[in-house]
ROSE-4610 file (N, C-alpha, C; in Angstrom, 1 decimal, always signed):
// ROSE-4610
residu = [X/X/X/X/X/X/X/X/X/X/X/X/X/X/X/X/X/X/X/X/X/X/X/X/X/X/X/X/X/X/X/X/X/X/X/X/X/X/X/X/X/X/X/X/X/X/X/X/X/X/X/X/X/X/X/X/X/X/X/X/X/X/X/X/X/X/X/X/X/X/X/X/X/X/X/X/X/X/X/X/X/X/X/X/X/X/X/X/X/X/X/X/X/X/X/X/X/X/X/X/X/X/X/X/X/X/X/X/X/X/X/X/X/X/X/X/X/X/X/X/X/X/X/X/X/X/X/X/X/X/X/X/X/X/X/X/X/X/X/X/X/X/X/X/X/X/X/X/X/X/X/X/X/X/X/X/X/X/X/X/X/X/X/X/X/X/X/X/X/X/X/X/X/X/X/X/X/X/X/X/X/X/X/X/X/X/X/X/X/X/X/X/X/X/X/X/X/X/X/X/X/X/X/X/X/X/X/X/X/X/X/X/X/X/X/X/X/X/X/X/X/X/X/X/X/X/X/X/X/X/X/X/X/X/X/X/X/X/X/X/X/X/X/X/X/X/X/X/X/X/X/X/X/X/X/X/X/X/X/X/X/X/X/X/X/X/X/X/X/X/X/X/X/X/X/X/X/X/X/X/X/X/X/X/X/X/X/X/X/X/X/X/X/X/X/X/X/X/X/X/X/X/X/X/X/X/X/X/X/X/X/X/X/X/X/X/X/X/X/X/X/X/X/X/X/X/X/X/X/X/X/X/X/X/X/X/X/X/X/X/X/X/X/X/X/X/X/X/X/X/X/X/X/X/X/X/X/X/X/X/X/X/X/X/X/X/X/X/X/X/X/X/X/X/X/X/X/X/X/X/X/X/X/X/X/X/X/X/X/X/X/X/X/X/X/X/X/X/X/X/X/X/X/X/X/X/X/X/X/X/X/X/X/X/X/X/X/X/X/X/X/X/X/X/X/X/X/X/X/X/X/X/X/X/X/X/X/X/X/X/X/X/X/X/X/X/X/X/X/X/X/X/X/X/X/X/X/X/X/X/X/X/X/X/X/X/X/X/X/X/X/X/X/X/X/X/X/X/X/X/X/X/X/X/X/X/X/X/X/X/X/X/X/X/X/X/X/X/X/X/X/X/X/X/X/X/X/X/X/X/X/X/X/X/X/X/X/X/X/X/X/X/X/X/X/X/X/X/X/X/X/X/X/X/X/X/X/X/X/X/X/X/X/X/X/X/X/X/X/X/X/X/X/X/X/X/X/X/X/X/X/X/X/X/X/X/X/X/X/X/X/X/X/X/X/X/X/X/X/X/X/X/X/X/X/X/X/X/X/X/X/X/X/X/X/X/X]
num = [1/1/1/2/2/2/3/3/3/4/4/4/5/5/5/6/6/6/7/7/7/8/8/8/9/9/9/10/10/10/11/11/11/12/12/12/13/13/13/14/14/14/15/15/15/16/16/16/17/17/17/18/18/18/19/19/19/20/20/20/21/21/21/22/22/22/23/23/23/24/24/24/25/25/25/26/26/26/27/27/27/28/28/28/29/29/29/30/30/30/31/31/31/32/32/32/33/33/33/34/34/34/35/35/35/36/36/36/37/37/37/38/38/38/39/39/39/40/40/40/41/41/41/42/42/42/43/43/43/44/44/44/45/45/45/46/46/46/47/47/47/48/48/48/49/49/49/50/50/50/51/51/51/52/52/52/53/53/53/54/54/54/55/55/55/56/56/56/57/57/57/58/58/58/59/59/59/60/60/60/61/61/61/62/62/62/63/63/63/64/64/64/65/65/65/66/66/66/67/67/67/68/68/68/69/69/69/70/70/70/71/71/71/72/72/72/73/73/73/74/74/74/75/75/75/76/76/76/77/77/77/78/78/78/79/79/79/80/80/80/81/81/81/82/82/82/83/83/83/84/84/84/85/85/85/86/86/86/87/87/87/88/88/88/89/89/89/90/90/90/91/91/91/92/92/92/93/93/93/94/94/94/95/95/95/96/96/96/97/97/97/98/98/98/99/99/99/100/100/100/101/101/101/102/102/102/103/103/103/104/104/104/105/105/105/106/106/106/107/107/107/108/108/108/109/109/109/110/110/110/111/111/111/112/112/112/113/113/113/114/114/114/115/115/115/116/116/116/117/117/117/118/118/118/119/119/119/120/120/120/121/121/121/122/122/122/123/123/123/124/124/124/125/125/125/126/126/126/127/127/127/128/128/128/129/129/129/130/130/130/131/131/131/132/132/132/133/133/133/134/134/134/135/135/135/136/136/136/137/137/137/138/138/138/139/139/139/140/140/140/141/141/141/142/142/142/143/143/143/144/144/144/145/145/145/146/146/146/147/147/147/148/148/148/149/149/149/150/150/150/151/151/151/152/152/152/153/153/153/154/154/154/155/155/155/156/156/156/157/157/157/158/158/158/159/159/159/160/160/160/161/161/161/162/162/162/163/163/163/164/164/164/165/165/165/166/166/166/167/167/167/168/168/168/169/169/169/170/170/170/171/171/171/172/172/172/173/173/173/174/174/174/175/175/175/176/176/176/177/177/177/178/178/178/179/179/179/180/180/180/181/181/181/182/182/182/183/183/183/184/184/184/185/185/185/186/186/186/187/187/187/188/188/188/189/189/189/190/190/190/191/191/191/192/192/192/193/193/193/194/194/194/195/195/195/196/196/196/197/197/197/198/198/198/199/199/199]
x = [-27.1/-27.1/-27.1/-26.2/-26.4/-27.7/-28.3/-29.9/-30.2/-28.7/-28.6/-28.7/-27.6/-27.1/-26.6/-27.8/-27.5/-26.7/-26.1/-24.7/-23.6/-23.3/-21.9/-21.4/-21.8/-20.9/-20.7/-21.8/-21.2/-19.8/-20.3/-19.5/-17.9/-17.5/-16.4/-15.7/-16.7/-16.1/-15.6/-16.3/-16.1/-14.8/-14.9/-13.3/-12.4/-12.6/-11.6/-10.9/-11.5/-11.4/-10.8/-11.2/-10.7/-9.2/-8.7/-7.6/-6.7/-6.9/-6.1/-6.1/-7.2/-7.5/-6.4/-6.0/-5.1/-4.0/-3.3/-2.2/-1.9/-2.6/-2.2/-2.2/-2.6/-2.7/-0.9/-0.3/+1.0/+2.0/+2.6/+3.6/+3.3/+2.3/+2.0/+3.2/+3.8/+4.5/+4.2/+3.7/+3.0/+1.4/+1.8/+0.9/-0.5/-0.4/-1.2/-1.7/-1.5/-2.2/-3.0/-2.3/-3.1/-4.4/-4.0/-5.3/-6.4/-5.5/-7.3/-7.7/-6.5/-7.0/-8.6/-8.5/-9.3/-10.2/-10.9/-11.8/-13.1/-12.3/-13.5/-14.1/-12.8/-13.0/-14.5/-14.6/-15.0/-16.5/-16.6/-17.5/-18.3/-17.7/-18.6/-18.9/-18.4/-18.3/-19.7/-19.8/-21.2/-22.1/-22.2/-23.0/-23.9/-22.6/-23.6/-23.9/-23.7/-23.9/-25.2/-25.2/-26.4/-27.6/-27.4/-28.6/-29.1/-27.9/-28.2/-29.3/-30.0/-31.4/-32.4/-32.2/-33.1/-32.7/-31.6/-31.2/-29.5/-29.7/-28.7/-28.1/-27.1/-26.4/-26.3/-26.3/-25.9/-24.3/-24.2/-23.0/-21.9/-22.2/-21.2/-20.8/-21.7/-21.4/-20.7/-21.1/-19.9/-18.6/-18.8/-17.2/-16.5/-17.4/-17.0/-16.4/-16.8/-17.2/-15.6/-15.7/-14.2/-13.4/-13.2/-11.9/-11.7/-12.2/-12.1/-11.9/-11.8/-11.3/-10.5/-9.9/-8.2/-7.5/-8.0/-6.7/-6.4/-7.9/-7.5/-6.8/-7.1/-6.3/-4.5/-4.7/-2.6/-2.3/-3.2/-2.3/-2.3/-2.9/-3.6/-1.3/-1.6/-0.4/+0.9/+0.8/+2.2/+2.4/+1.0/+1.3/+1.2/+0.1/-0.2/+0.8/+1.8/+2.7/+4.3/+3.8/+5.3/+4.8/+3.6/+3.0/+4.1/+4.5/+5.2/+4.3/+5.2/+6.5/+6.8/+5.1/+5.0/+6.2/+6.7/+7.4/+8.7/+9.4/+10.5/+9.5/+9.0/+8.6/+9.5/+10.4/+11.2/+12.4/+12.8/+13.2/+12.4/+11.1/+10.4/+9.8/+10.5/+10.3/+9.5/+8.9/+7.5/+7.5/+6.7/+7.2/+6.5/+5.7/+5.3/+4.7/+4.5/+3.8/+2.4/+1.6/+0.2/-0.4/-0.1/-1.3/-2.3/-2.1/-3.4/-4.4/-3.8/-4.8/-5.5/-4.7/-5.2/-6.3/-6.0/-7.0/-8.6/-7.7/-9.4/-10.1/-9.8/-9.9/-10.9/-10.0/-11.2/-11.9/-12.2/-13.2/-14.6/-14.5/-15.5/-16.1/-14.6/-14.7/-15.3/-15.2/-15.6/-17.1/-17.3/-18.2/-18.9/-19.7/-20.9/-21.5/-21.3/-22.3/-23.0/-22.4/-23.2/-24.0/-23.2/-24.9/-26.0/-25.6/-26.5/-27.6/-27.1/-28.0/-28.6/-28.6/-29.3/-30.1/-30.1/-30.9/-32.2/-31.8/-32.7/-33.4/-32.9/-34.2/-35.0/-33.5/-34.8/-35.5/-34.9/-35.6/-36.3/-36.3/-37.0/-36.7/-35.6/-35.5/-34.9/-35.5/-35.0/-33.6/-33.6/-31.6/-31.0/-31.7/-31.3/-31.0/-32.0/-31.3/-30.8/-30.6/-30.0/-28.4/-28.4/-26.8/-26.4/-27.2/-27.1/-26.3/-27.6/-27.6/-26.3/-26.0/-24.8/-23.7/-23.2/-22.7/-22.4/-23.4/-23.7/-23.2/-23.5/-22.9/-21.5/-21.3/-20.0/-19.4/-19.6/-18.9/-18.7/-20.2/-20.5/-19.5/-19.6/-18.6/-17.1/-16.8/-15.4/-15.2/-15.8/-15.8/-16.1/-16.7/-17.2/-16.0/-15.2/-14.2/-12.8/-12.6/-11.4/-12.0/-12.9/-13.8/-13.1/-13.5/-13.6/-11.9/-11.2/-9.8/-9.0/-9.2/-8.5/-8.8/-10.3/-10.9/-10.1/-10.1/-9.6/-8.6/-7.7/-6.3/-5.4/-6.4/-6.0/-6.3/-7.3/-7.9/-7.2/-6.5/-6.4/-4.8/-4.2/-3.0/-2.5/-2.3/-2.0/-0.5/+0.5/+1.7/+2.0/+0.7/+1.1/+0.4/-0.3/-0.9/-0.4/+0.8/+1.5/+1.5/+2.1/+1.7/+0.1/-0.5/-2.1/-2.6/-2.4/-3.6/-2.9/-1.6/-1.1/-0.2/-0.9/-0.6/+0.7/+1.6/+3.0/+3.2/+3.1/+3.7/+2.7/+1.9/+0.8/-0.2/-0.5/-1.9/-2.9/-2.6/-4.2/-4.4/-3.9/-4.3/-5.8/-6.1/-7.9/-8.7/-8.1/-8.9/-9.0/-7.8/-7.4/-8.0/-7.8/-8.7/-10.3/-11.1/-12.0/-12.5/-12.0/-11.9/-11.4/-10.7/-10.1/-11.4/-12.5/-13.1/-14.6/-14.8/-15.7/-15.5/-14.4/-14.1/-14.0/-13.7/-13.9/-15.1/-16.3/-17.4/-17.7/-17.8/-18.2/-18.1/-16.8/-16.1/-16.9/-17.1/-17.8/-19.3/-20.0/-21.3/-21.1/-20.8/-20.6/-20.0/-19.5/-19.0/-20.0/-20.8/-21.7/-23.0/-23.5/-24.3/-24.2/-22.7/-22.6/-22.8/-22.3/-22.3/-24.0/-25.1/-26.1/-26.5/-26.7/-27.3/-26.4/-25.7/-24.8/-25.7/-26.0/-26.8/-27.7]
y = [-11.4/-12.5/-13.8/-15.0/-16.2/-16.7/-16.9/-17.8/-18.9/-19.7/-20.7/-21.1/-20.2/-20.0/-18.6/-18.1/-16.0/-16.2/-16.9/-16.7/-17.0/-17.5/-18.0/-16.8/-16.0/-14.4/-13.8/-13.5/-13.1/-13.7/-15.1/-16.3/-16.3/-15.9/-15.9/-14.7/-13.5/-12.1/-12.4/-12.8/-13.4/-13.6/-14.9/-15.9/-14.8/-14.5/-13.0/-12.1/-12.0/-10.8/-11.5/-13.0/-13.4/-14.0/-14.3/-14.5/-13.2/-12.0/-11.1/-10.6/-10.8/-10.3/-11.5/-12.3/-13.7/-12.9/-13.0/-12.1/-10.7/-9.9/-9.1/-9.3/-9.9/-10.0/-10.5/-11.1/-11.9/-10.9/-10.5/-9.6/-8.3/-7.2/-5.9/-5.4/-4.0/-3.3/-2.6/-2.3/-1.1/-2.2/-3.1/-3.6/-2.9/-1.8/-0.9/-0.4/+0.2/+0.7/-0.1/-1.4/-2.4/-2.6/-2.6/-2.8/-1.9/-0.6/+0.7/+0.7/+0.7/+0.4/-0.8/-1.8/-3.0/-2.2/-1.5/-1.4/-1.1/-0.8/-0.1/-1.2/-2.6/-3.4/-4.4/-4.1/-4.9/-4.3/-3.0/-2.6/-2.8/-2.6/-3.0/-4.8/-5.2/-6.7/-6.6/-6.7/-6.9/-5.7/-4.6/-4.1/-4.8/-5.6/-6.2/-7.8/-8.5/-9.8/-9.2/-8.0/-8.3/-8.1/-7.7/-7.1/-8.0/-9.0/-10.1/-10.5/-10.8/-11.5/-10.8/-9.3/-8.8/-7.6/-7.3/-6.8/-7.0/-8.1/-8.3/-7.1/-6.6/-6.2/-7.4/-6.3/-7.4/-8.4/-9.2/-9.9/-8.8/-7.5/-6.8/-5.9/-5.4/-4.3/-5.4/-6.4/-7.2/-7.0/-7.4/-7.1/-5.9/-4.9/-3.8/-3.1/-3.7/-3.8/-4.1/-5.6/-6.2/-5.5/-4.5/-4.6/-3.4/-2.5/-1.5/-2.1/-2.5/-3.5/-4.0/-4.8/-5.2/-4.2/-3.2/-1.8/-1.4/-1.3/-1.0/-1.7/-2.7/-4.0/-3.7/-3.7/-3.9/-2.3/-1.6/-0.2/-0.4/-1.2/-0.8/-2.3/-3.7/-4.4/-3.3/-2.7/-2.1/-0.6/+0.0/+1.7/+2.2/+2.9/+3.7/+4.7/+4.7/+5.7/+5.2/+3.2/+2.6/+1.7/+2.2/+0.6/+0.4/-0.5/-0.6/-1.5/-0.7/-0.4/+1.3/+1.7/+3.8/+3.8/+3.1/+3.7/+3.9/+3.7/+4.3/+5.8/+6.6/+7.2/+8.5/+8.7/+9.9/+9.2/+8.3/+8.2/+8.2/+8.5/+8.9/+10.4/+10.6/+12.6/+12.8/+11.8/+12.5/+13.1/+13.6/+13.9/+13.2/+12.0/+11.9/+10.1/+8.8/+7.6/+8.2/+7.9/+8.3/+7.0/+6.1/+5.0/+5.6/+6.3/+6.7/+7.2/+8.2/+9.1/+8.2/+6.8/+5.9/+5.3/+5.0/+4.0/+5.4/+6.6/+7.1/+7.7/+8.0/+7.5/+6.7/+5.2/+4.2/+4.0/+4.6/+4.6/+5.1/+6.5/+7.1/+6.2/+5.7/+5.0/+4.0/+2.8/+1.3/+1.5/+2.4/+2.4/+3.0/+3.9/+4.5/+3.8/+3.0/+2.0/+1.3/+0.5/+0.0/+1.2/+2.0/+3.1/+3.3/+3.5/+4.1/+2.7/+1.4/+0.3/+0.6/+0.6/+0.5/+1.3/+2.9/+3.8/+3.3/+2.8/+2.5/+1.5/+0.5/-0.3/-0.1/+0.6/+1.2/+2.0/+3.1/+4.2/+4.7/+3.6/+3.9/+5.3/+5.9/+7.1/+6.6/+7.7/+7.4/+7.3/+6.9/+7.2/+8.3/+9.4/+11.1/+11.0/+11.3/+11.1/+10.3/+9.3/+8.0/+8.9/+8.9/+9.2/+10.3/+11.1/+12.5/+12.6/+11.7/+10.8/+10.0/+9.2/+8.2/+8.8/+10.0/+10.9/+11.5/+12.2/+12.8/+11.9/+11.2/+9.7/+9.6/+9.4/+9.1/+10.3/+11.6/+12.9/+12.8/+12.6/+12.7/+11.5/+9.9/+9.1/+9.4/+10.0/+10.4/+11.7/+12.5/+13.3/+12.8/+12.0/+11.7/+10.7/+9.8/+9.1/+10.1/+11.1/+11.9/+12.7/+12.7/+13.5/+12.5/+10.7/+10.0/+9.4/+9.6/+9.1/+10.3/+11.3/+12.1/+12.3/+12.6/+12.1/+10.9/+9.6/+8.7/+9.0/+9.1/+8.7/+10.1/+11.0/+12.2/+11.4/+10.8/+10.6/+8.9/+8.3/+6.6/+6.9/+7.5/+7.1/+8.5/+9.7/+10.6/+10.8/+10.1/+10.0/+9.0/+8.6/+7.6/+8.7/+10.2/+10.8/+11.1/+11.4/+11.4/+10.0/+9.3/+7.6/+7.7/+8.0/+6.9/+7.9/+9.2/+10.0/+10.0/+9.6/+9.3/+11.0/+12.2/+13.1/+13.4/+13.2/+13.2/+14.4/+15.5/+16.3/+17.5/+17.1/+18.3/+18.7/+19.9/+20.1/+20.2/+20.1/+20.2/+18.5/+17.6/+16.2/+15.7/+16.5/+15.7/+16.1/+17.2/+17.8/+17.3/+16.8/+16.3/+15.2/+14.2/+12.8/+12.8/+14.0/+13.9/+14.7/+15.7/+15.2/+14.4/+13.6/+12.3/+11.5/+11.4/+10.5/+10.9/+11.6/+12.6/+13.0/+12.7/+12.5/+11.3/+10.2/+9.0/+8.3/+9.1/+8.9/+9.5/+10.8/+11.2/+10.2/+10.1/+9.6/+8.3/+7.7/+6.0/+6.0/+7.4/+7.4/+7.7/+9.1/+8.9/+7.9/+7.4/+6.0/+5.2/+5.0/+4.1/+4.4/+5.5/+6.4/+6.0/+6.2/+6.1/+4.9/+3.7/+2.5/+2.1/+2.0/+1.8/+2.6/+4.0/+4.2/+3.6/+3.3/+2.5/+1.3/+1.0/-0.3/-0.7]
z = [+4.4/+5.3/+4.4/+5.2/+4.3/+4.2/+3.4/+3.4/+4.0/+4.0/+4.5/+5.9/+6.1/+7.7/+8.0/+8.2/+8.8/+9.6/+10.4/+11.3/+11.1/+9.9/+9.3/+9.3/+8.4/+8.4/+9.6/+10.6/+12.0/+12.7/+12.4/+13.5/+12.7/+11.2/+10.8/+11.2/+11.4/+11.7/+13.1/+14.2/+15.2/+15.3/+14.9/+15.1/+14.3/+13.2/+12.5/+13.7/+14.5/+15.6/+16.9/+17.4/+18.1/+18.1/+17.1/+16.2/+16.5/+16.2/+16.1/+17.6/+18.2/+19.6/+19.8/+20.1/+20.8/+20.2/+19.0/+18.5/+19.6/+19.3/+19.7/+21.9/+22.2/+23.4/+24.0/+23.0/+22.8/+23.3/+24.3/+24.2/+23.8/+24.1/+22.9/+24.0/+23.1/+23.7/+24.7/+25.2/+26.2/+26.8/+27.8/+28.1/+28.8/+29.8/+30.3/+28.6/+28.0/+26.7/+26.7/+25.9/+25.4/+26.0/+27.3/+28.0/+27.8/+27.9/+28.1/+26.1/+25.6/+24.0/+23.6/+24.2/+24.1/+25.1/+25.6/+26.5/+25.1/+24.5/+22.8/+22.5/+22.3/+21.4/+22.1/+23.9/+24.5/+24.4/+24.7/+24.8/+22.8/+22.2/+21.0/+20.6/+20.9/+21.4/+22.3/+23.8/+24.4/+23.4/+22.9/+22.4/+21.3/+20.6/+19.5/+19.7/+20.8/+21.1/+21.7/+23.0/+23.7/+22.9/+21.6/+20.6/+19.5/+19.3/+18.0/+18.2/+19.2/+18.8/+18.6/+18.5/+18.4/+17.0/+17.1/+15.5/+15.1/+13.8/+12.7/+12.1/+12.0/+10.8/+9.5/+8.6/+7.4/+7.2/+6.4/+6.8/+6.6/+5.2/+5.0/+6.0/+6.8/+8.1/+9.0/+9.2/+10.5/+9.7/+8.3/+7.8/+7.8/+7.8/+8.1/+9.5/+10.5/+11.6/+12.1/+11.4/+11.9/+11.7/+9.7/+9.9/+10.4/+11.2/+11.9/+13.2/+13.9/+15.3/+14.9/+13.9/+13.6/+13.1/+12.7/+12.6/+14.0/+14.7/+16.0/+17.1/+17.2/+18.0/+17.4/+16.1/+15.6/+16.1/+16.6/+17.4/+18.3/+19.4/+20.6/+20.6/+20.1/+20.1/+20.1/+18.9/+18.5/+19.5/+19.6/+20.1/+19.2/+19.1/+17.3/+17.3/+17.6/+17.6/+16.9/+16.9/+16.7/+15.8/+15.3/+14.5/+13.3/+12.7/+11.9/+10.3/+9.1/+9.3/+9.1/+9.5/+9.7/+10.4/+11.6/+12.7/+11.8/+10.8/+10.1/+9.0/+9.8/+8.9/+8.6/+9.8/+9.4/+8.3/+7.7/+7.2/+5.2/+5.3/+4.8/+4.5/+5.2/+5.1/+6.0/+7.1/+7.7/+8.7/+8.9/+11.0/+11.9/+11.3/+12.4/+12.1/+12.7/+11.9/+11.4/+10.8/+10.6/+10.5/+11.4/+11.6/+12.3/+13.2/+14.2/+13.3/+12.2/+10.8/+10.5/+9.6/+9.0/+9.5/+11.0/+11.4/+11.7/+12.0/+12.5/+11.0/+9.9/+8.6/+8.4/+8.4/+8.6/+9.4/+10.6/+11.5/+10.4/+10.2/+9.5/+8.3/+7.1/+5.8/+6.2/+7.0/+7.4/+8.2/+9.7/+10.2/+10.3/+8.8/+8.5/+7.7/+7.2/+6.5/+7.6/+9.0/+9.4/+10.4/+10.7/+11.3/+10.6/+9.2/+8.2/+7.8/+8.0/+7.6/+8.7/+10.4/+11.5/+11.0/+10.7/+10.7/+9.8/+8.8/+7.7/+8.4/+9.1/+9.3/+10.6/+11.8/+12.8/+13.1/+12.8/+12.5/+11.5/+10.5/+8.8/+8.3/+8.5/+8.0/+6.1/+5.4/+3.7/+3.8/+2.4/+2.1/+2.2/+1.6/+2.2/+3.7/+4.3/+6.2/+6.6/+6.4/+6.9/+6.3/+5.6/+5.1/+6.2/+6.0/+7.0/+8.3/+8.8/+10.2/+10.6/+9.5/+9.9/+10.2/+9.0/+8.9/+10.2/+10.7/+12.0/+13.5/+12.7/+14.1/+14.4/+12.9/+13.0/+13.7/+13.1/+13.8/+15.6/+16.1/+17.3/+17.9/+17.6/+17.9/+18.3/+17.0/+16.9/+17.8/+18.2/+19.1/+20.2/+20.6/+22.3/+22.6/+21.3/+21.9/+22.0/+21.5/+21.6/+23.2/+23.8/+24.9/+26.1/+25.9/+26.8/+26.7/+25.7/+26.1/+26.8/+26.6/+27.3/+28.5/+29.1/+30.6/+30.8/+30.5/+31.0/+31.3/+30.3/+30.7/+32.0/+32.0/+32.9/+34.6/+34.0/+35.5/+36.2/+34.9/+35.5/+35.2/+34.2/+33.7/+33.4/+34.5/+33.7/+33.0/+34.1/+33.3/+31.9/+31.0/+30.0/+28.5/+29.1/+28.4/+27.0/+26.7/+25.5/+24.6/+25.4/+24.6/+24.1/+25.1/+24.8/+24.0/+24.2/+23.1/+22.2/+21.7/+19.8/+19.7/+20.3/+19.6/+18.9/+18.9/+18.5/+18.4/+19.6/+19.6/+18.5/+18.2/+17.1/+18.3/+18.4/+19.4/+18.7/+17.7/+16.6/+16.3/+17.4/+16.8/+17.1/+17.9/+18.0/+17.1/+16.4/+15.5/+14.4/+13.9/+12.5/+12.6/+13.7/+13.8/+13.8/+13.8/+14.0/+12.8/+12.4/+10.6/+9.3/+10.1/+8.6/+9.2/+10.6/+10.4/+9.8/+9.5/+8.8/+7.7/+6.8/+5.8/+4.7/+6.4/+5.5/+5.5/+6.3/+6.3/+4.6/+4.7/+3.7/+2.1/+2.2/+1.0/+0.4/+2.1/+1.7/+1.3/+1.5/+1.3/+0.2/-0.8/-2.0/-2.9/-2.4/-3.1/-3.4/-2.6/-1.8/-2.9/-2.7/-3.4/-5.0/-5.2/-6.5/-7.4/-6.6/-7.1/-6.8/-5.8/-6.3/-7.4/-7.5/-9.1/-10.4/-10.1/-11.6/-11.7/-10.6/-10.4/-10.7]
């Protein structure tokens, strides 16, 4: 946190996010998406305003925070299925864009640091479980949102189900996203890990 002013960092992530939130609001391709896409952004939004007065993340977890909500927001704009410039990806050999990988990736990579800081100061658990735990979070997250998009969209939007769940045609896609995000969890704690004992 700044010493000066502990809210500069929140208040820049903020405007960071409202900025791209206004962009992406601009014309997204698939307006219905857009919409149920942003329902994440909103709900973590009141989650962490109704709590600020009572628990801070550090300035680096809001940053972390963000840039996991602007990968999400430029899919929810484009259609994680057309984000560009993946969407020429068969001309790349691929079969398929892999933004949606990327971003649930960074779901795990970006947003285990800040579970793992909450853990530590609310639950006072050591650095051993806290890692564990965040770990564990993240899994459970990334599973309860592959649980709650598919409920949704069967039940609000079932003719949009191919668009909105990303799958491109793989039926093993919930699975792979819920291991790249458990991977990139992983990855960030040993990382994480490593660079304090250098320290």
């Amino acid at each position: 946190m700044d010493a000066v002013n502990p809210h500069r960092g929140p208040l820049r992530c903020l405007v960071i996010l409202a900025a791209v939130w206004l962009w992406g609001a601009i014309n997204p391709l698939y307006r219905d998406l857009w919409f149920c896409e942003n329902l994440l952004v909103l709900a973590v939004l009141i989650a962490i305003l109704a709590t600020y007065r009572r628990f801070r993340f550090s300035t680096l977890s809001y940053a972390l925070i963000t840039a996991f909500l602007v990968l999400h927001l430029i899919g929810a704009h484009f259609g994680y299925n057309e984000v560009p410039p993946f969407d020429r990806y068969e001309q790349w050999g691929w079969t398929r864009n892999p933004y949606d990988r990327i971003v649930h990736f960074s779901f795990g990579f970006l947003v285990v640091w800040p579970f793992r800081e909450s853990l530590l100061r609310l639950a006072r658990t050591g650095p051993r479980w806290s890692n564990a735990l965040s770990l564990a979070t993240v899994m459970a997250c990334s599973a309860l949102y592959e649980l709650f998009e598919w409920g949704f969209v069967v039940l609000m939007y079932p003719g949009m189900g191919p668009m909105f769940l990303g799958a491109q045609g793989d039926p093993w896609d919930a699975h792979a996203d819920m291991a790249l995000a458990a991977l990139g969890g992983t990855l960030a704690l040993i990382g994480a890990s490593r660079f304090v004992r250098s320290q």
